[in-house]
N, C-alpha and C positions, 0 to 999 in steps of 0.2 A: 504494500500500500504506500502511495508517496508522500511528504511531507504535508501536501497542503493536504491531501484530503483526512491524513491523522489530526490534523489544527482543525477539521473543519467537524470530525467527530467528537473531540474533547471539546469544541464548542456549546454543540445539540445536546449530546448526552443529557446534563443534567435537566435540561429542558423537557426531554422525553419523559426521562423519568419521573420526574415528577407530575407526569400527565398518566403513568403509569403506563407507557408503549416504550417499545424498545424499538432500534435501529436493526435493520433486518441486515441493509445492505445500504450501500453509497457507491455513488461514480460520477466522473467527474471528465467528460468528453466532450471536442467541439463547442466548449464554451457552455456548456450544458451539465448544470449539476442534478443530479436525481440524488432524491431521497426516499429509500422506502424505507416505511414504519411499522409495528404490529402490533399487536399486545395477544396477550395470554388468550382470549376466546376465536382469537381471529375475526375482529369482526369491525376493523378501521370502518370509520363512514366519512363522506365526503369530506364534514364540517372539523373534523380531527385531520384531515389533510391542509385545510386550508387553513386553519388555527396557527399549527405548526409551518407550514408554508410564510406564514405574516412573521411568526415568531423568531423562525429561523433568517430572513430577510433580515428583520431590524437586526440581530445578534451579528452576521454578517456586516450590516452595511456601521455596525459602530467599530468593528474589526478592519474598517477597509477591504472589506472584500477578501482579506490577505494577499491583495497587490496580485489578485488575478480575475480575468474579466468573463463574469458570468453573465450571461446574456440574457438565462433561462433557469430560472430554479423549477424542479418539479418535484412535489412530494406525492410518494399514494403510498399505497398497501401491495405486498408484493405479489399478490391474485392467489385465486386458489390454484394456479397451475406454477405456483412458483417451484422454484429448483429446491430441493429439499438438502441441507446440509449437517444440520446440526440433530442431535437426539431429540430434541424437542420434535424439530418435523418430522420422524420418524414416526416417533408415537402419534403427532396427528395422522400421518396417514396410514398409519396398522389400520389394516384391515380394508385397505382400499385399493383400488388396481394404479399401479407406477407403470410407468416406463423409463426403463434405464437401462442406457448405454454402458457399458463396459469392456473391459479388456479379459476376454476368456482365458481357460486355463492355455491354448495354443498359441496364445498372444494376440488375438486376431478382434478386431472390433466387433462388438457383438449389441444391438439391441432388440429387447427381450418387454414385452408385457405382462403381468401377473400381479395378483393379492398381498400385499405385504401380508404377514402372517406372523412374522418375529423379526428382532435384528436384536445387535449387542455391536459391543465394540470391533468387532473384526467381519464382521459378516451380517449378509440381510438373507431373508429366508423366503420366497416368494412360492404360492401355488398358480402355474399358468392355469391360460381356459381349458385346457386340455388334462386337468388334474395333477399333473405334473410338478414335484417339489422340486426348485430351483433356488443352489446357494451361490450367492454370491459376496467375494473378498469387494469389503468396504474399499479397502487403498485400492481394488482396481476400476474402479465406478467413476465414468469421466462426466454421469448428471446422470438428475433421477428427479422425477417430477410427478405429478398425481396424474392419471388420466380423468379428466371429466366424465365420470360416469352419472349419468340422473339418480338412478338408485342409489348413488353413494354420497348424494348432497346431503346435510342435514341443518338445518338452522343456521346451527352454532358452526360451521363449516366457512 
């Protein structure tokens, strides 16, 4: 991560936090910062994007920007098709069908559909549609995201 965009998460942090959402992710391209945010139920709404969007602009703009030229701040919520990284998204999505790319055991790129079913620290455990139990090494997983399934929406999702 590079210098400004670490200056520009010790910024927001506290800000977040005390809104009780945490910072999912940041980038900072073409003049164009994004900010996505979350909190615990997943369930950002517009008016928490544009809160923090005001919030984060003033903190920014008494920072001087840090002497680089944003054109575009954008903040949202990182969808529900977001890329799944951390154990937390895991257990959001047990039990729900992913797609995830990986690097097979013959080194070959591999993507694959199926249920999360378990995972832990070294491995995810998936059943394809075909009943099929499939394990896969966490370090070889180059992205892993939720598929959109209707039946697997719920509320609080």
């Amino acid at each position: 991560m590079n210098e400004v965009i670490c200056k520009i998460k010790d910024l927001i942090l506290p800000t977040l936090e005390s809104k009780n959402l945490y910072l999912y992710d940041i980038e900072y391209k073409n003049n164009v910062l994004r900010i996505f945010i979350d909190n615990q139920k997943r369930n950002i709404s517009l008016d928490d994007c544009a809160d923090i969007s005001r919030e984060v602009d003033n903190l920014l703009e008494r920072n001087n920007y840090f002497n680089i030229n944003i054109e575009t701040l954008e903040v949202s919520s990182p969808g529900l098709d977001r890329l799944l990284k951390t154990d937390e998204d895991f257990l959001w999505a047990k039990n729900k069908t992913l797609k995830i790319k990986f690097l097979n055991d013959i080194n070959k790129k591999e993507i694959i559909e199926g249920k999360l079913i378990s995972f832990d620290n070294e491995k995810l455990e998936l059943v394809s549609k075909k009943n099929k139990k499939i394990e896969i090494k966490r370090n070889n997983i180059e992205f892993a995201r939720r598929v959109m399934i209707f039946s697997e929406i719920k509320p609080n999702d």
